[in-house]
C-alpha positions as CSV (number, residue, x, y, z in Angstrom):
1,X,127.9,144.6,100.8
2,X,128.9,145.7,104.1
3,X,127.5,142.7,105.9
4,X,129.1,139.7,103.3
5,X,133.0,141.7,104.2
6,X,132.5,141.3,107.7
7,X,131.3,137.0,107.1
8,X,134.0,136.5,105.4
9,X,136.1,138.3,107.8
10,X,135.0,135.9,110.7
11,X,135.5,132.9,108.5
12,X,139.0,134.1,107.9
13,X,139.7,134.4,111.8
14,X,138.0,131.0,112.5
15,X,140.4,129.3,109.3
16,X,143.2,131.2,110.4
17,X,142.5,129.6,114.3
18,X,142.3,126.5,113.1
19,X,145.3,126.7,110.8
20,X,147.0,127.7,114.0
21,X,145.8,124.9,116.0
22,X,147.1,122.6,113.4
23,X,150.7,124.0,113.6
24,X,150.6,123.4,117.2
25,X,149.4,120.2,117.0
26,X,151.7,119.4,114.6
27,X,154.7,121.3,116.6
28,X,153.4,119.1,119.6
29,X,153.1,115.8,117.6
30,X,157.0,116.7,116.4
31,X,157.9,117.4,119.9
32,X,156.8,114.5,121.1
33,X,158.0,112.3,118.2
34,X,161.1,113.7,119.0
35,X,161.3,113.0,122.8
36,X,160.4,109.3,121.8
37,X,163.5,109.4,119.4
38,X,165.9,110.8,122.3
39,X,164.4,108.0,124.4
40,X,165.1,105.3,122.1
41,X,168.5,106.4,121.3
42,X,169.2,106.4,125.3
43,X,168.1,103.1,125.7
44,X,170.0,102.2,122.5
45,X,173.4,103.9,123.6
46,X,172.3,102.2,127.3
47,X,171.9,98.5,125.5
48,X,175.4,99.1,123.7
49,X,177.0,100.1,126.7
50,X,175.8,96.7,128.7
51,X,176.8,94.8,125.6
52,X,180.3,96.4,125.9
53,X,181.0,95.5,129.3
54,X,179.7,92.0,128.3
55,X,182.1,91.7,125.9
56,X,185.0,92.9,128.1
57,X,183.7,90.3,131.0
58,X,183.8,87.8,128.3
59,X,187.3,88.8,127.7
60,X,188.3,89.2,131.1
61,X,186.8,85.8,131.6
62,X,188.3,84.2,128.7
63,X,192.1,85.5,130.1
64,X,191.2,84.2,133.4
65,X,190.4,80.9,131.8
66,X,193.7,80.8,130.1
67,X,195.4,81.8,133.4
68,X,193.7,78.9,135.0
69,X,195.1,75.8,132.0
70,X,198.6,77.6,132.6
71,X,198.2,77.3,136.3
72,X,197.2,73.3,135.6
73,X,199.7,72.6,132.9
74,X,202.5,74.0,135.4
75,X,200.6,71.3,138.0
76,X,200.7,68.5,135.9
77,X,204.4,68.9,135.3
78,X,204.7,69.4,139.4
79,X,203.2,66.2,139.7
80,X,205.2,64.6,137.2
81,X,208.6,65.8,138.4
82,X,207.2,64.9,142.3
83,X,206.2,60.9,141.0
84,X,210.1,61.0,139.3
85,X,211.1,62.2,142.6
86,X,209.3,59.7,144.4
87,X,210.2,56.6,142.4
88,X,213.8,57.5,142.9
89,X,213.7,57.9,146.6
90,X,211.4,54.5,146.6
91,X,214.4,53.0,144.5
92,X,216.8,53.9,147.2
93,X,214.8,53.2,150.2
94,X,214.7,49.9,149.0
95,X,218.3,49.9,148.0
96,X,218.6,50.7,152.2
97,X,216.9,48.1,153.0
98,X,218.6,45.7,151.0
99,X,221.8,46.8,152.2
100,X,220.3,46.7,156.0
101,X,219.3,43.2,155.6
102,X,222.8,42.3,154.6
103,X,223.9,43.6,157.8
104,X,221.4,42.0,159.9
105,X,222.4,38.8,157.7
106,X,226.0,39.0,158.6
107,X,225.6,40.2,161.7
108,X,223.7,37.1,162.5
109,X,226.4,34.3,160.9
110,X,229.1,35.6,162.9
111,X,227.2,36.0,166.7
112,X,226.2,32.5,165.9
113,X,230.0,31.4,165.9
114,X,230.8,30.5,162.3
115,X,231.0,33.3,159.9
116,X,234.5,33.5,160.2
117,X,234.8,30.0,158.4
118,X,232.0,31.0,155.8
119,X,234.3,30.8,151.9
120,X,232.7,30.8,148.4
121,X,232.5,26.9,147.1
122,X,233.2,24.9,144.2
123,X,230.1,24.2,141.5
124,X,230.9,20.6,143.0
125,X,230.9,21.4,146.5
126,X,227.1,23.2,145.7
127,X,225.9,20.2,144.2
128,X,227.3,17.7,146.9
129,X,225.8,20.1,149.8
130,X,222.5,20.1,148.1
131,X,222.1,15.9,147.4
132,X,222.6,16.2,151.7
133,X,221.0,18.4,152.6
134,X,217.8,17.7,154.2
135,X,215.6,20.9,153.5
136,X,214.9,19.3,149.8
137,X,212.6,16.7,151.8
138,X,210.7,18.7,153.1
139,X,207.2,19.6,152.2
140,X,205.5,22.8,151.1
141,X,202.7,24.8,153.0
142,X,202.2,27.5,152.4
143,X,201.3,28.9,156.0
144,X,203.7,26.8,158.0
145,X,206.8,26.4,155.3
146,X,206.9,28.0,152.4
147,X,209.5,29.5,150.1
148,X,210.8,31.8,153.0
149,X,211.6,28.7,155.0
150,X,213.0,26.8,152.1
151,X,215.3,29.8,151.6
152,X,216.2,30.5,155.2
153,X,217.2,26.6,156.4
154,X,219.4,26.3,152.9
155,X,221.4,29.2,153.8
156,X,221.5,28.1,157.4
157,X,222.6,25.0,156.6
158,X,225.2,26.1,154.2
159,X,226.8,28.2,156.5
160,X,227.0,25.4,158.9
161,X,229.4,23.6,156.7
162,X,231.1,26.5,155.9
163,X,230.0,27.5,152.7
164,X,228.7,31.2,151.7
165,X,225.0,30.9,150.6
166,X,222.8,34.2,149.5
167,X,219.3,34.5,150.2
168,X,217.6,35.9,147.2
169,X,214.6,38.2,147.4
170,X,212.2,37.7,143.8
171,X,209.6,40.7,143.0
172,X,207.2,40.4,140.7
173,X,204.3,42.3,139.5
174,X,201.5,42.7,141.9
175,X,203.1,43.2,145.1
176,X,204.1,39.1,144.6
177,X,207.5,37.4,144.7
178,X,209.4,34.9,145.5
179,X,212.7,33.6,147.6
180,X,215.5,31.0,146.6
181,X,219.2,30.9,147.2
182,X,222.6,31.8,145.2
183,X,226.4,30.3,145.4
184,X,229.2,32.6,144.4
185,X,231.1,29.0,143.0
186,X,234.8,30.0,142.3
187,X,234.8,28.0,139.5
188,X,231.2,28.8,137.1
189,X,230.5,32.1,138.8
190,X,226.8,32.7,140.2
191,X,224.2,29.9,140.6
192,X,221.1,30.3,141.9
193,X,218.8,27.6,143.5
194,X,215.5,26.8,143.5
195,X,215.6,25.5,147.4
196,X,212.1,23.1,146.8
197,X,213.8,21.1,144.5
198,X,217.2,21.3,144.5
199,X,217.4,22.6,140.7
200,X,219.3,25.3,139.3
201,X,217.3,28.6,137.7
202,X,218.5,30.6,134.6
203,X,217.0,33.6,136.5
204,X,216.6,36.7,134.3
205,X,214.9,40.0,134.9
206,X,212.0,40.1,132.8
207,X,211.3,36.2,132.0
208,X,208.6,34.3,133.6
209,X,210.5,32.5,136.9
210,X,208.7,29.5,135.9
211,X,210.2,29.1,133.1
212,X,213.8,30.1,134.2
213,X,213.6,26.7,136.3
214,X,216.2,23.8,134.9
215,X,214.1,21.1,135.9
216,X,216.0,17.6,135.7
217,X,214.1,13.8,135.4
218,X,211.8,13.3,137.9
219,X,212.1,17.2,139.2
220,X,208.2,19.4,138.9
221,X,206.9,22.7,139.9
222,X,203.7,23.7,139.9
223,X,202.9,26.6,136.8
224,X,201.7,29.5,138.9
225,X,198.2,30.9,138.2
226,X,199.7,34.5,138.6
227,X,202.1,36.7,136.2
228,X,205.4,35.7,137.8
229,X,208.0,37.9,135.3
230,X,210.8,38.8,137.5
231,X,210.5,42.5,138.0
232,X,213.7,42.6,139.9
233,X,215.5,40.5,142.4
234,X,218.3,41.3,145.2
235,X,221.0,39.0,147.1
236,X,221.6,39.3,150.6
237,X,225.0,37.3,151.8
């Protein structure tokens, strides 16, 4: 009787080991289970934090981005105002040199001795000066006399017989243009000549010069292959 107490008594202390053994494993399994969970939350808080300051370089980037189209729209408008600017100041450098020209013009008639007798004609007188004048005769090339010559020996000649003449400068698109010669008559205003054949020219800002030619019977000019709309045009007396 004595001997089955003290079996039992040793099975007791070896279930009672192991049930202690199994608490601590279990305590260690929990501990470790929860370091894990710690872990994971660290990186979790770790991998929010990085997505935070994404999300603030993303926003820092996107004001930056704004900061730059502001920056180019204020550009554009620089650019826009400076092209105004220059198209105005072109405008008047050409207005200068315009206005030089008819200096140099003037200044020429009256060292060679007869600007003093230079006067605005009749519409008649024009037409007489023009059916005697020789420059009509002569012929086109476009190296050694061309439209500049024309223009040049008309107003030449005109002032020789005392009559004021204008050279006339044609622009047209393309850097092109043209030159012919204008009459302040006294009796029908303006008139301006084509010097190649002797015509008149309804000339007109805007129109093709070709077909601002009054061509009479017999009279041709050659259609240019080139867009010849008068842009603009200036006198120089």
């Amino acid at each position: 009787m004595l001997t089955v107490t003290r079996a039992n008594t040793k099975y007791l202390i070896v279930g009672v080991i192991l049930s202690a053994m199994a608490i601590t494993a279990m305590a260690t399994g929990i501990l470790l289970l929860r370091q894990e969970l710690n872990a994971t939350r660290s990186v979790l808080e770790f991998t929010h934090s990085q997505l935070t300051q994404a999300e603030i370089t993303l926003q820092t980037t996107q004001t930056s981005l704004k900061e730059v189209e502001a920056l180019l729209a204020g550009t554009q408008d620089s650019l826009e105002i400076t092209a105004v600017a220059l198209d105005i100041v072109t405008e008047r450098a050409n207005s200068f040199e315009t206005a030089l020209s008819n200096l140099e013009a003037n200044y020429q008639r009256l060292t060679a001795g007869y600007g003093y007798a230079v006067r605005d004609p009749t519409y008649d007188m024009v037409m007489g000066f023009l059916e005697a004048d020789p420059t009509i005769d002569r012929r086109y090339d476009i190296d050694n006399y061309n439209c500049t010559d024309f223009s040049a020996d008309v107003k030449a000649n005109a002032a020789r017989e005392g009559i004021r003449c204008a050279y006339v400068n044609i622009y047209f698109p393309n850097l092109l243009g043209h030159a012919i010669v204008a009459f302040n008559t006294t009796d029908k205003g303006l008139i301006f000549i084509e010097p190649q054949t002797g015509g008149e020219v309804d000339l007109r800002v805007g129109r093709s010069y070709y077909e601002s030619l009054i061509l009479e019977s017999g009279q041709s000019y050659f259609r240019p292959d080139y867009d010849d709309t008068v842009v603009r045009y200036s006198l120089i007396w």
